[in-house]
C-alpha positions in Angstrom: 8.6 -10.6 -38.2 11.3 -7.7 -38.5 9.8 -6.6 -41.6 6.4 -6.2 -40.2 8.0 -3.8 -37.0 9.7 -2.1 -39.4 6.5 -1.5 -41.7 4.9 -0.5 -38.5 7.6 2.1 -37.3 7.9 3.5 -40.8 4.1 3.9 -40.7 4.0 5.4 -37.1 6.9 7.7 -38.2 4.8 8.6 -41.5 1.5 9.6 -39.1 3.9 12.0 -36.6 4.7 13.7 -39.4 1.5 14.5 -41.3 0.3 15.4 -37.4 3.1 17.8 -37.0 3.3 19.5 -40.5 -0.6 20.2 -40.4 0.4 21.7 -36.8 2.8 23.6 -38.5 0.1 25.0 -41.2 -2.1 25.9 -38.6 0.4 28.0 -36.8 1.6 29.8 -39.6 -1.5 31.0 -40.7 -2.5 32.0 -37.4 0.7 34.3 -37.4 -0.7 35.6 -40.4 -3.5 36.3 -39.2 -2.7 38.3 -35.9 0.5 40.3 -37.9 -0.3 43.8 -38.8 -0.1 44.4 -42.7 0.1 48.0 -42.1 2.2 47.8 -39.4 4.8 45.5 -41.7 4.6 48.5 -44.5 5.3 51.2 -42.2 8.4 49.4 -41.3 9.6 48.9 -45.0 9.2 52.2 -45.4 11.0 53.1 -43.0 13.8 50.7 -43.5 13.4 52.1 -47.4 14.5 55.4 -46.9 17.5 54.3 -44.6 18.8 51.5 -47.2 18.1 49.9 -50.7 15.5 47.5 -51.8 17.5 44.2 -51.3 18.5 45.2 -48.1 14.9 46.7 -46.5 12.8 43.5 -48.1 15.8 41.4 -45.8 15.5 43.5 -43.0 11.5 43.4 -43.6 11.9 39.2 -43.5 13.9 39.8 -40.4 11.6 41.2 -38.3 8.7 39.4 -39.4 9.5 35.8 -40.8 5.9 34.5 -41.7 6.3 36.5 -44.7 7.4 34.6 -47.7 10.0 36.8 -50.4 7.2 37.1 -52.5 5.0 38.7 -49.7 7.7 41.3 -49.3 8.3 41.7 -53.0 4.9 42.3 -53.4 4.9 44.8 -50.3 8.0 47.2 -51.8 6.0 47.7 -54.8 3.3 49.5 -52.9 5.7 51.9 -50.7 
């Protein structure tokens, strides 16, 4: 009997988390979707003429964190 509540519970525990994780998903790419591309490279360039690469991409990911390293990488080679 305690192995079937514990199959349950594991199972229960197993469904939250798909459920939150696809919540998760969802939000992130609506963050991406209302963030302003060109309003994330005027920043880096701003922050680019104040301070070196490594340190504008950081201060880039600090101000907006939906964007992954490679996103900002990707953005210092345009400015």
């Amino acid at each position: 009997m305690s192995v079937l509540i514990v199959w349950v519970m594991g199972a229960a525990l197993l469904l939250i988390n798909i459920m939150l994780r696809t919540r998760i998903l969802r939000l992130e790419a609506r963050l991406k979707e209302l963030s302003n591309p060109k309003e994330q490279l005027a920043f880096l360039r701003q922050q680019a003429a104040q301070k070196e690469k490594v340190a504008a991409i950081k201060a880039l990911r600090k101000q907006y964190p939906e964007l992954s390293l490679m996103e900002a990488n990707k953005m210092w080679q345009h400015v």
